[in-house]
One Martini backbone bead per residue (centre of mass of N, CA, C, O) as a GRO file, in nm:
protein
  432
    1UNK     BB    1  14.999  15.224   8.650
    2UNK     BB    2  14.819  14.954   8.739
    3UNK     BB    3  14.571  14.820   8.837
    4UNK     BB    4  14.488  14.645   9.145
    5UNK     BB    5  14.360  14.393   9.148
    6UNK     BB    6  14.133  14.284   9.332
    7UNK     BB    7  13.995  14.111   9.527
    8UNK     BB    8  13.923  13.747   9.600
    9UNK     BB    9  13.620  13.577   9.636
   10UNK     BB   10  13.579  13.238   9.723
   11UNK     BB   11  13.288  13.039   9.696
   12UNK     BB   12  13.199  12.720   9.858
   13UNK     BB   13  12.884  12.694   9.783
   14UNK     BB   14  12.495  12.719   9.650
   15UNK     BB   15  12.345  12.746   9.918
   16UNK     BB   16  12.215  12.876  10.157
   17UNK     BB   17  12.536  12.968  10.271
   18UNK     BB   18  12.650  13.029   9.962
   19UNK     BB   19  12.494  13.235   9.895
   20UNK     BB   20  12.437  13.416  10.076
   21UNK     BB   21  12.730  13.498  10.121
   22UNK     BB   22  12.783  13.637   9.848
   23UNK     BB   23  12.516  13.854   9.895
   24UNK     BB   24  12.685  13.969  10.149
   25UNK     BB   25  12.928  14.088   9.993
   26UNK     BB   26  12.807  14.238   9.799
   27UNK     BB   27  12.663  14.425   9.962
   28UNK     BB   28  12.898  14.546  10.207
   29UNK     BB   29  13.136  14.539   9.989
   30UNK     BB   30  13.095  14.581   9.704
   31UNK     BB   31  13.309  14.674   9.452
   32UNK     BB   32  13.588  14.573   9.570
   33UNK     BB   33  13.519  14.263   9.452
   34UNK     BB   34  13.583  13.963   9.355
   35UNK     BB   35  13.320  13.682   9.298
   36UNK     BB   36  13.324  13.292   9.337
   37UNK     BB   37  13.128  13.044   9.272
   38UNK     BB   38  13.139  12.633   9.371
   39UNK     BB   39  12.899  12.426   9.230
   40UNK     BB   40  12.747  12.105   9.141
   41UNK     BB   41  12.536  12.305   9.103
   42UNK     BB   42  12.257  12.501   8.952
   43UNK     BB   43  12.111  12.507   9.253
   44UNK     BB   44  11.873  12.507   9.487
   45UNK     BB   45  11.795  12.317   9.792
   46UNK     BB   46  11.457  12.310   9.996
   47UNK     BB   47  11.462  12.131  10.265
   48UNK     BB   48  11.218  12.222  10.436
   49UNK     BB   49  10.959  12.155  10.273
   50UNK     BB   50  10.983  11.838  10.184
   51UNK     BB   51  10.733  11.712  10.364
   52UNK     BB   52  10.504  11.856  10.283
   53UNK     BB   53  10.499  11.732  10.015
   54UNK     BB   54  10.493  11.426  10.081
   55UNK     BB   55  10.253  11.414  10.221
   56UNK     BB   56  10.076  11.599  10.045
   57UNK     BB   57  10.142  11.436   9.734
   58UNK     BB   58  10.383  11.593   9.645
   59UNK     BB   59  10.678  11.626   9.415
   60UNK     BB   60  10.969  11.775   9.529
   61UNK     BB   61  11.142  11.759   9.209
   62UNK     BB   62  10.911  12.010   9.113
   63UNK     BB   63  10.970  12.267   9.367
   64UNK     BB   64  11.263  12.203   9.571
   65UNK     BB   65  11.417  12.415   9.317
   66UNK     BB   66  11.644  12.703   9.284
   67UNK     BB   67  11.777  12.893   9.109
   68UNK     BB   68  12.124  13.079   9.080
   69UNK     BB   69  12.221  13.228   8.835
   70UNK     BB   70  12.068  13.487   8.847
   71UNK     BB   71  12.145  13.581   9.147
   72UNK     BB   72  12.446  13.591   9.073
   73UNK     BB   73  12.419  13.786   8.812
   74UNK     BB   74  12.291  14.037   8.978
   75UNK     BB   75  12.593  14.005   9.157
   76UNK     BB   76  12.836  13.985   9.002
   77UNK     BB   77  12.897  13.650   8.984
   78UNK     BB   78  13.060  13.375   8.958
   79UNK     BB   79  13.038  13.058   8.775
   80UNK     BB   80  13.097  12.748   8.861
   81UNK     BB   81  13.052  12.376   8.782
   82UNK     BB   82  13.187  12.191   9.052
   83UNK     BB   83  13.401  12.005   9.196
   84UNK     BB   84  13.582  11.959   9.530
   85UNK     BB   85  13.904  11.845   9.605
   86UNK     BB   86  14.102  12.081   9.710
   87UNK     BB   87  14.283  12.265   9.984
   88UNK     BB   88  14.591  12.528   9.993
   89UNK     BB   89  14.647  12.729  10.236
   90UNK     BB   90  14.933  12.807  10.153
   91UNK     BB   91  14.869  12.943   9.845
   92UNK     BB   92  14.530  13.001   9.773
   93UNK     BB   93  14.414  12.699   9.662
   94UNK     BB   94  14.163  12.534   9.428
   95UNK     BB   95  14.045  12.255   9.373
   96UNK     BB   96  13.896  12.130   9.044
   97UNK     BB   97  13.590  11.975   8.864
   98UNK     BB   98  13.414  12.024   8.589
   99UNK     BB   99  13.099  11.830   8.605
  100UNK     BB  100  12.871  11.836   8.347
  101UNK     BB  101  13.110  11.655   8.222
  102UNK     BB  102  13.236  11.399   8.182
  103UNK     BB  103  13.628  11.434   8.171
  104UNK     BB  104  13.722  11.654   8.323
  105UNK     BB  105  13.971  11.899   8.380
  106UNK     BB  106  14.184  11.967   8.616
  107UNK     BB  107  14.157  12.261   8.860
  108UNK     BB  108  14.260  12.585   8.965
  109UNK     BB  109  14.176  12.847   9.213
  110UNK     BB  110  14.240  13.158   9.353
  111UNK     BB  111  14.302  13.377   9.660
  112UNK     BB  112  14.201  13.569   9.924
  113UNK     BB  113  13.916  13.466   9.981
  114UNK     BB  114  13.773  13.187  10.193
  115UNK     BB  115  13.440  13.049  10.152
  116UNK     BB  116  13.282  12.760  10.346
  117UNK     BB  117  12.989  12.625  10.205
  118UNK     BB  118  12.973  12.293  10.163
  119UNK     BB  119  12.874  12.138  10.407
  120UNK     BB  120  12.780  11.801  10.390
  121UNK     BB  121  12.726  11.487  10.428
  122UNK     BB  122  12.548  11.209  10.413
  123UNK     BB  123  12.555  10.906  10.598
  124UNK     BB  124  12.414  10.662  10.457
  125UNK     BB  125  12.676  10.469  10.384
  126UNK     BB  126  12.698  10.382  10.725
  127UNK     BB  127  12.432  10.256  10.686
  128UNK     BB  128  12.289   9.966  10.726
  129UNK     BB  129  12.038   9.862  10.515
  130UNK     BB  130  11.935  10.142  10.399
  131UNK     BB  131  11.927  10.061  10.068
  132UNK     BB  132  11.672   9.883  10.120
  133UNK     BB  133  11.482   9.990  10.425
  134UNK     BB  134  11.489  10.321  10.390
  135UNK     BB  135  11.421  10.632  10.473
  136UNK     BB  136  11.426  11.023  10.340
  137UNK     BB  137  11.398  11.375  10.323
  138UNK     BB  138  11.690  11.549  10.228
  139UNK     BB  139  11.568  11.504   9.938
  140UNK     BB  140  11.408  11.478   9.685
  141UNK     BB  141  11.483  11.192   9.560
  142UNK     BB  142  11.400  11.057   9.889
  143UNK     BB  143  11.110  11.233   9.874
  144UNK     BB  144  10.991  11.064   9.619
  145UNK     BB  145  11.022  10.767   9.716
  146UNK     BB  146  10.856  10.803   9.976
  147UNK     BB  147  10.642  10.898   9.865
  148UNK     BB  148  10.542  10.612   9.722
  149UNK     BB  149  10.525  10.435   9.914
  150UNK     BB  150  10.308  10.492  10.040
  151UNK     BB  151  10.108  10.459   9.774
  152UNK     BB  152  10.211  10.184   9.696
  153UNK     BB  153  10.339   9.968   9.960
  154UNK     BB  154  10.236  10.056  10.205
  155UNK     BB  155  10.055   9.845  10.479
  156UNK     BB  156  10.053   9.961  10.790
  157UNK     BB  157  10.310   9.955  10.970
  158UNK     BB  158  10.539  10.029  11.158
  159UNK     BB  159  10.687  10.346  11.287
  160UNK     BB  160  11.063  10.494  11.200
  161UNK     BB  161  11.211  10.776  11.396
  162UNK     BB  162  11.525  10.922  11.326
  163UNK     BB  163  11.879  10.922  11.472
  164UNK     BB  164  12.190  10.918  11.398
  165UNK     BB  165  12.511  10.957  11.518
  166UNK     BB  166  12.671  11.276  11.568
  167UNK     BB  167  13.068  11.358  11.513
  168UNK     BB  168  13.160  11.684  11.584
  169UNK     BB  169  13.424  11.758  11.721
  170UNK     BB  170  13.647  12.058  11.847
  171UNK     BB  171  13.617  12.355  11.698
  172UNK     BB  172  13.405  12.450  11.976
  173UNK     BB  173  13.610  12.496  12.220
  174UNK     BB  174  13.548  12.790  12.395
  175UNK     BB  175  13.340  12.898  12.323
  176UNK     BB  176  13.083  13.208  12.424
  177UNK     BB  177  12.823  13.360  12.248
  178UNK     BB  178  12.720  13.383  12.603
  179UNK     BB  179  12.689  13.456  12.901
  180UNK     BB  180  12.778  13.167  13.018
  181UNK     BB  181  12.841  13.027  12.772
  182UNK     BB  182  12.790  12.765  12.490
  183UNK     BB  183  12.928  12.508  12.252
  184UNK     BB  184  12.796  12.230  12.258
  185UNK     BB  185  12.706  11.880  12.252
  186UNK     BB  186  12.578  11.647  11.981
  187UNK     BB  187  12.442  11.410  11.912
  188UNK     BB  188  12.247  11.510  11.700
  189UNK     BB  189  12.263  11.704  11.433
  190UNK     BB  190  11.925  11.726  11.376
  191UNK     BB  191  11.575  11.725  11.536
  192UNK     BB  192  11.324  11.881  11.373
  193UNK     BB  193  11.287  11.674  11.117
  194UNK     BB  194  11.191  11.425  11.290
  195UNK     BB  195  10.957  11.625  11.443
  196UNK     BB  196  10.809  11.647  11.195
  197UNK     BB  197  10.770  11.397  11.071
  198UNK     BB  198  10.591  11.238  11.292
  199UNK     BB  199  10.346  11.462  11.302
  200UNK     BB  200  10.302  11.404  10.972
  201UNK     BB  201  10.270  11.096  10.978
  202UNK     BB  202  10.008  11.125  11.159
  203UNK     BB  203   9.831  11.265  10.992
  204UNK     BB  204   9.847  11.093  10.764
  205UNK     BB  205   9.732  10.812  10.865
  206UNK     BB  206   9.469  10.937  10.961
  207UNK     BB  207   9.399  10.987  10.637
  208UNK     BB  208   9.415  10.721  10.574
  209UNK     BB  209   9.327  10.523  10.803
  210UNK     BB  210   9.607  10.424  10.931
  211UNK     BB  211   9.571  10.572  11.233
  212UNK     BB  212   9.861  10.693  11.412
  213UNK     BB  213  10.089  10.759  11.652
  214UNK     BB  214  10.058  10.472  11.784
  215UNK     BB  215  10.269  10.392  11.524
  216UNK     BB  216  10.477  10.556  11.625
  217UNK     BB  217  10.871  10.552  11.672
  218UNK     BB  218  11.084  10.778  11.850
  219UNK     BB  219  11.440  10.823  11.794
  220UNK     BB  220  11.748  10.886  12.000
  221UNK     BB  221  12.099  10.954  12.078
  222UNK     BB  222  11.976  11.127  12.302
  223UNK     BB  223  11.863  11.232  12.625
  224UNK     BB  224  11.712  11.423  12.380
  225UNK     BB  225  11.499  11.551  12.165
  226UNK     BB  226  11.609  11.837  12.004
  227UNK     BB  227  11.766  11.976  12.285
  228UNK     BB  228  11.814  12.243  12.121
  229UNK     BB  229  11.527  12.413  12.222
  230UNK     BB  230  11.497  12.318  12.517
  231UNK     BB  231  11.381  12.156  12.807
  232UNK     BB  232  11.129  12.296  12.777
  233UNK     BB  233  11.002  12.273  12.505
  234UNK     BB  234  11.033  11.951  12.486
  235UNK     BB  235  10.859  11.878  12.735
  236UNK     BB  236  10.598  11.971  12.582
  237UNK     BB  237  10.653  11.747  12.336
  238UNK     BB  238  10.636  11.503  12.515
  239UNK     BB  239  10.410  11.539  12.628
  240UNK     BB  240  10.216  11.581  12.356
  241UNK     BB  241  10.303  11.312  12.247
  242UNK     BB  242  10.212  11.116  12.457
  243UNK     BB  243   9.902  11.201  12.455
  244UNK     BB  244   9.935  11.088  12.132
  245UNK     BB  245  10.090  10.807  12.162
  246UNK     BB  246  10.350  10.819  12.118
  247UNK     BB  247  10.671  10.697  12.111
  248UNK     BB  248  11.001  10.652  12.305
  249UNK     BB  249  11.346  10.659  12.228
  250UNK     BB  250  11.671  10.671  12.412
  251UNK     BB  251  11.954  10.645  12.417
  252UNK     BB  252  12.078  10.426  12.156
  253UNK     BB  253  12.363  10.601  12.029
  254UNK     BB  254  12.277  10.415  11.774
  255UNK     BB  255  12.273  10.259  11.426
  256UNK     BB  256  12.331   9.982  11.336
  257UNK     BB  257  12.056   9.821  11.184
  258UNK     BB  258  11.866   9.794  10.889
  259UNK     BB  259  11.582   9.611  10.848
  260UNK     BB  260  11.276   9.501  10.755
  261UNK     BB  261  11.150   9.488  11.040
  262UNK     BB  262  11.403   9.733  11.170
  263UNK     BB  263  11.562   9.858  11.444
  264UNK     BB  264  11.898   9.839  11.519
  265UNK     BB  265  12.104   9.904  11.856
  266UNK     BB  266  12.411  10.003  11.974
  267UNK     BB  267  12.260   9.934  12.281
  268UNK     BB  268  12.054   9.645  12.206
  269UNK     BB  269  11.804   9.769  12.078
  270UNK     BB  270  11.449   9.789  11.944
  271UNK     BB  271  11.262   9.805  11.665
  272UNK     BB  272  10.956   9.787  11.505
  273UNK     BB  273  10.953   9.844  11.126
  274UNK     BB  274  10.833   9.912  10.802
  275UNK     BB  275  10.893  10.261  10.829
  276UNK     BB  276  11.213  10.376  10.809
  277UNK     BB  277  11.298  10.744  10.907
  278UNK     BB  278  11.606  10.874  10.842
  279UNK     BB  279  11.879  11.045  11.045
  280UNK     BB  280  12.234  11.111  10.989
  281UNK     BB  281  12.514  11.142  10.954
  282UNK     BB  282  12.731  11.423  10.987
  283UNK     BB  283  12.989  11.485  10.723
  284UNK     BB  284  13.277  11.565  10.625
  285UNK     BB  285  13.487  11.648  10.400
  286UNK     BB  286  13.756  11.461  10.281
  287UNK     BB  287  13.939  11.725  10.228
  288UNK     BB  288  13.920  11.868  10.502
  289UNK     BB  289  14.100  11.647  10.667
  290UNK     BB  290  14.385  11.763  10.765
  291UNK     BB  291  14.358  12.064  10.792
  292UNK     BB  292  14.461  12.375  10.954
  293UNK     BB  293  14.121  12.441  10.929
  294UNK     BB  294  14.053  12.178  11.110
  295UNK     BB  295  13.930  11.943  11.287
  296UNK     BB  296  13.886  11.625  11.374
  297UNK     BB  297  13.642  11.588  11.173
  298UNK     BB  298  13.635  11.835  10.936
  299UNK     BB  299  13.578  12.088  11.021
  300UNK     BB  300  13.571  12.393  11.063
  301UNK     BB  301  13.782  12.631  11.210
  302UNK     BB  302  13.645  12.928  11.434
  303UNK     BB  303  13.497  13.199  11.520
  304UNK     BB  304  13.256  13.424  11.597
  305UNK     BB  305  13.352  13.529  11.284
  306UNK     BB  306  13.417  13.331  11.094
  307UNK     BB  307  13.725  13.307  11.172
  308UNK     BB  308  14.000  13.153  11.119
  309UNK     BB  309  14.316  13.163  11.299
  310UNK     BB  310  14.534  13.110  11.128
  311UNK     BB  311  14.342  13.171  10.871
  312UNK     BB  312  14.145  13.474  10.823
  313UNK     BB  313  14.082  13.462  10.518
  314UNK     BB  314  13.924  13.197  10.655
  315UNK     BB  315  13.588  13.150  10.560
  316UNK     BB  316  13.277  12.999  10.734
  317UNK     BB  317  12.956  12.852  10.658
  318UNK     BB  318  12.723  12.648  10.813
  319UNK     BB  319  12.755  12.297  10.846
  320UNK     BB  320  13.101  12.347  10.778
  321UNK     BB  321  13.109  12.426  11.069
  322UNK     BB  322  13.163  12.410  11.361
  323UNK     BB  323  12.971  12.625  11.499
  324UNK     BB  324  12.720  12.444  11.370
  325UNK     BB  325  12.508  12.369  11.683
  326UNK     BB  326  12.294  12.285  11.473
  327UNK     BB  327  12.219  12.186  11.151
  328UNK     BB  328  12.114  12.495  11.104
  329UNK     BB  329  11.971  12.752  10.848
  330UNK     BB  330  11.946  12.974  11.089
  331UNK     BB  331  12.255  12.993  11.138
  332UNK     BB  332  12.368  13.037  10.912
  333UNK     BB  333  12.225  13.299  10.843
  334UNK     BB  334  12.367  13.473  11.021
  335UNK     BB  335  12.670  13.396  10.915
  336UNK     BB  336  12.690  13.527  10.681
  337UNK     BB  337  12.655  13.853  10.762
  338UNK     BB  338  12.899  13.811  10.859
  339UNK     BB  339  13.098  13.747  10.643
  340UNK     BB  340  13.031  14.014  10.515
  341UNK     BB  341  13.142  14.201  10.703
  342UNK     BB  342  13.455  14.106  10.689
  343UNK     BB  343  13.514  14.185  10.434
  344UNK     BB  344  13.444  14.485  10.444
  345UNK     BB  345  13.611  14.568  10.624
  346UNK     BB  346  13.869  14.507  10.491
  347UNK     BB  347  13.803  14.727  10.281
  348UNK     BB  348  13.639  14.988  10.422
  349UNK     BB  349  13.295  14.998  10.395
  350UNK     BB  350  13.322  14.928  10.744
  351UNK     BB  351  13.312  14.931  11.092
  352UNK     BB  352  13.415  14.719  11.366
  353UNK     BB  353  13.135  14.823  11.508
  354UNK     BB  354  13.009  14.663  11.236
  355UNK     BB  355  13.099  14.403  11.233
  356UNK     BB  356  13.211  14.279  11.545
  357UNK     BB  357  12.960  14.089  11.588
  358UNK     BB  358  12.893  13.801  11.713
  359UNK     BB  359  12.774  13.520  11.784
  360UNK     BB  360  12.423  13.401  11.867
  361UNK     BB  361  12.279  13.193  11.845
  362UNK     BB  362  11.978  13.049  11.683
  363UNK     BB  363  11.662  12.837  11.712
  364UNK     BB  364  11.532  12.841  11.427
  365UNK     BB  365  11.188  12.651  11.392
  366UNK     BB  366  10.924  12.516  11.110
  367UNK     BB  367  10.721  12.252  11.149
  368UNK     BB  368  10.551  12.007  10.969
  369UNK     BB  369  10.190  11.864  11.125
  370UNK     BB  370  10.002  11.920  10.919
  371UNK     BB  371   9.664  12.012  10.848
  372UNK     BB  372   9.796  12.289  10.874
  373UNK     BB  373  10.019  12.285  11.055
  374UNK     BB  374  10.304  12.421  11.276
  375UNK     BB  375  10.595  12.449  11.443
  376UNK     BB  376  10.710  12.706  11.684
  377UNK     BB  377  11.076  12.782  11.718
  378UNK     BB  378  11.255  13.019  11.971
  379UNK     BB  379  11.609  12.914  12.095
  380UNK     BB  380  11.908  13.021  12.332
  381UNK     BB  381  11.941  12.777  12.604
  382UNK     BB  382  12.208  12.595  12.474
  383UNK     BB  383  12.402  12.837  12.508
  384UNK     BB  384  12.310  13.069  12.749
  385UNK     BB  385  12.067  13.213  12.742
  386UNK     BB  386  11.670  13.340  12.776
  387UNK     BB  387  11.504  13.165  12.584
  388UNK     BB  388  11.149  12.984  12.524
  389UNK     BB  389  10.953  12.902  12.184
  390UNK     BB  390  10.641  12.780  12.157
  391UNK     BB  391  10.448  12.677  11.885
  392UNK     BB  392  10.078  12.590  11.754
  393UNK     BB  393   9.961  12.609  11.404
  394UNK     BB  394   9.849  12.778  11.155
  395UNK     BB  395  10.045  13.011  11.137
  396UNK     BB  396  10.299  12.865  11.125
  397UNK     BB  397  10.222  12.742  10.852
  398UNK     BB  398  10.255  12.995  10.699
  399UNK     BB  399  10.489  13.106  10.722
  400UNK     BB  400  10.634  12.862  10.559
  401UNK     BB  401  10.531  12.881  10.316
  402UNK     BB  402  10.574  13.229  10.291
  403UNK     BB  403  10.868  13.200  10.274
  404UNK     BB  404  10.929  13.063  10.050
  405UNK     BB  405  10.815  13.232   9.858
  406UNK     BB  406  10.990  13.470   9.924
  407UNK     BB  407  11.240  13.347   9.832
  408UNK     BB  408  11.234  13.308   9.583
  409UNK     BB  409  11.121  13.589   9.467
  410UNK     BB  410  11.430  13.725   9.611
  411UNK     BB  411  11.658  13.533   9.567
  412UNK     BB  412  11.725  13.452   9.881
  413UNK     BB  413  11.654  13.818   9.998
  414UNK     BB  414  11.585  13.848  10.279
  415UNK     BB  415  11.440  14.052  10.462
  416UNK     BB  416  11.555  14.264  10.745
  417UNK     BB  417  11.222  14.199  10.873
  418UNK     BB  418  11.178  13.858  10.869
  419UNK     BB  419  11.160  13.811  11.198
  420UNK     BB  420  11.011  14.005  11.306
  421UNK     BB  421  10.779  13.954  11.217
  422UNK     BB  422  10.730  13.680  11.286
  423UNK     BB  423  10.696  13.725  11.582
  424UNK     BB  424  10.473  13.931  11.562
  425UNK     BB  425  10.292  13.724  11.494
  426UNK     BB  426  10.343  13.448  11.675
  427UNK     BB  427  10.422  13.593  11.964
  428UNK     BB  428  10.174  13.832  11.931
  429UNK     BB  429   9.936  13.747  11.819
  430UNK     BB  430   9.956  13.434  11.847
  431UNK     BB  431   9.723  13.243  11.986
  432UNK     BB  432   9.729  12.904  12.098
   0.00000   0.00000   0.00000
């Protein structure tokens, strides 16, 4: 008698949660299962670097992004490079087209385990607009797009950075992290971003002898920006925000239209701003709204061990999952290893004691706030944890500096002593 193939586990996008997911289950489950990884591009985009480069006058386009196929191939993963049309959760088939080379013909493929880390849309299409008056971080393109224009365009006139809102959908309601805590409820996507931009623009700004803070004006759609940081250190950083001059508006509610003059929001008030940076709604693929396995906005429901419940073979991880709130690269990587874990225990190669441990996000955040200097943020108190540790100054910049360093060097393959590190580093040997 034949043996019956392995297991088939395809992991549905190839960056920060996509490759990771891969990794992790190759790690914990070992050669039991066979595994297809299917990603729009063959490279990882490395999002957070992004402002420290544009700011710093390095071209984005030529740096922050890694090679996956090497990665894929050391961990004996198959890659497909094609666009995700379609999931079928009830036959447990993909469809795709192949997209190396335009006008290939539609295609699909079988799972046995299917893991959605395909992230989100950025509706930068759904801000009036932005393709006219705006700019933003979030890729290489749009970051290279912003170098030029500050050294090419821009006048010295004032600056709006913010978030449009967003989105979030019910997929996380009743979820319970931490005892007595929840999957909060969040006007803006991620509001890290925001506050790297606005403190590296500022530093920008005075070393280019354009001003200061006090030409920048911070918004958000909610009553607190960042809030996902703990009300405690948000305070420290407004408070220190404030004395450095920066302007600040909130509760925005949302982006109504970016002019060239400035940013109309959906509130009734206005910001005058010849430069504005903006951080859009994030929103699930159109693929994805109305199956089985997602909520109402089209976001993945998961559990805390990151499986559908009605569909446990259909796991999730990073920002296409409901459970991820804030879209956070440092929330996706905890599921991910949870992803890992729960395949191998299926396979049988660990045991429930050792996979089902749930999910208890943390906020870990490291922005760049120029002159070599950056924000060090670590907090689980909006989920119902217990800490809030804000740190500034020249360590941190050098930790995500050298974290870059390291996930390239290791392809992806972060030491699991890398937190640790981190924190011994900063929050015990540095003092601000």
């Amino acid at each position: 008698m034949a043996n019956k193939a392995k297991p088939h586990v395809l992991v549905l996008g190839g960056n920060f949660a996509g490759l990771g997911a891969a990794q992790e289950i190759r790690k914990y489950a070992g050669d039991s299962v066979d595994i297809t990884l299917i990603d729009r591009k063959p490279y990882l985009l490395y999002v957070p670097n992004i402002p420290a480069e544009v700011f710093e006058n390095r071209n984005p386009q030529r740096t922050m992004t890694m090679d996956i196929l090497g990665p894929l191939d050391d961990d004996n993963v198959t890659f497909i490079q094609g666009d995700v049309k379609a999931i079928d959760v009830e036959s447990r088939r993909v469809d795709y087209v192949p997209n190396e080379r335009p006008g290939s013909a539609p295609t699909s493929l079988g799972y046995d385990y299917l893991v959605v880390a395909l992230g989100n849309r950025l509706a930068f299409d759904r801000i009036e607009g932005f393709a006219e008056h705006g700019h933003t971080l979030t890729d290489t393109t749009y970051g290279e797009a912003l170098r030029r224009y500050l050294h090419e365009d821009y006048k010295g006139g004032p600056v709006a950075i913010g978030s449009a809102r967003f989105h979030q959908g019910d997929g996380a309601n009743g979820l319970s992290p931490y005892p007595g805590g929840s999957i909060p409820s969040a006007e803006a996507a991620c509001e890290g971003p925001p506050v790297e931009a606005m403190l590296a623009c500022a530093t920008w700004l005075s070393q280019q002898g354009m001003g200061g803070p006090e030409k920048i004006t911070a918004f958000t759609p909610a009553a607190m920006i960042a809030e996902d940081a703990g009300e405690e250190v948000v305070n420290k950083l407004l408070e220190i925000a404030s004395g450095m001059g920066f302007n600040y508006i909130n509760k925005t509610q949302d982006i109504k239209r970016i002019t060239a003059d400035g940013i109309e929001f959906a509130n009734g008030k206005s910001v005058e701003a010849e430069l504005k940076i903006i951080f859009p709604d994030w929103v699930a693929h159109d693929f994805l709204r109305g199956l089985p396995i997602s909520d109402s906005e089209g976001f993945v429901v998961t559990d805390l061990l990151m499986r559908n419940p009605k569909h446990p073979e259909v796991l999730a991880a990073g920002d296409v999952a409901a459970v991820t709130v804030p879209k956070l690269g440092a929330i996706g990587h905890q599921q991910t290893e949870i992803v890992g874990k729960q395949i191998a225990k299926d396979m049988g190669r660990i045991s429930a004691g050792e996979a089902d441990a749930p999910l208890q996000p943390v906020v870990y955040c490291i922005g760049d706030m120029g002159a070599n200097k950056a924000f060090y943020i670590r907090s689980n108190s909006w989920y119902g944890g217990d800490y809030q540790i804000l740190k500034m100054g020249h360590v941190p910049y050098l930790l995500k500096m050298q974290y870059k360093n390291l996930f390239y060097r290791s392809k992806g393959k972060m030491p699991p002593w890398g937190l640790d590190a981190a924190k011994l580093m900063v929050e015990r040997l540095f003092v601000a």
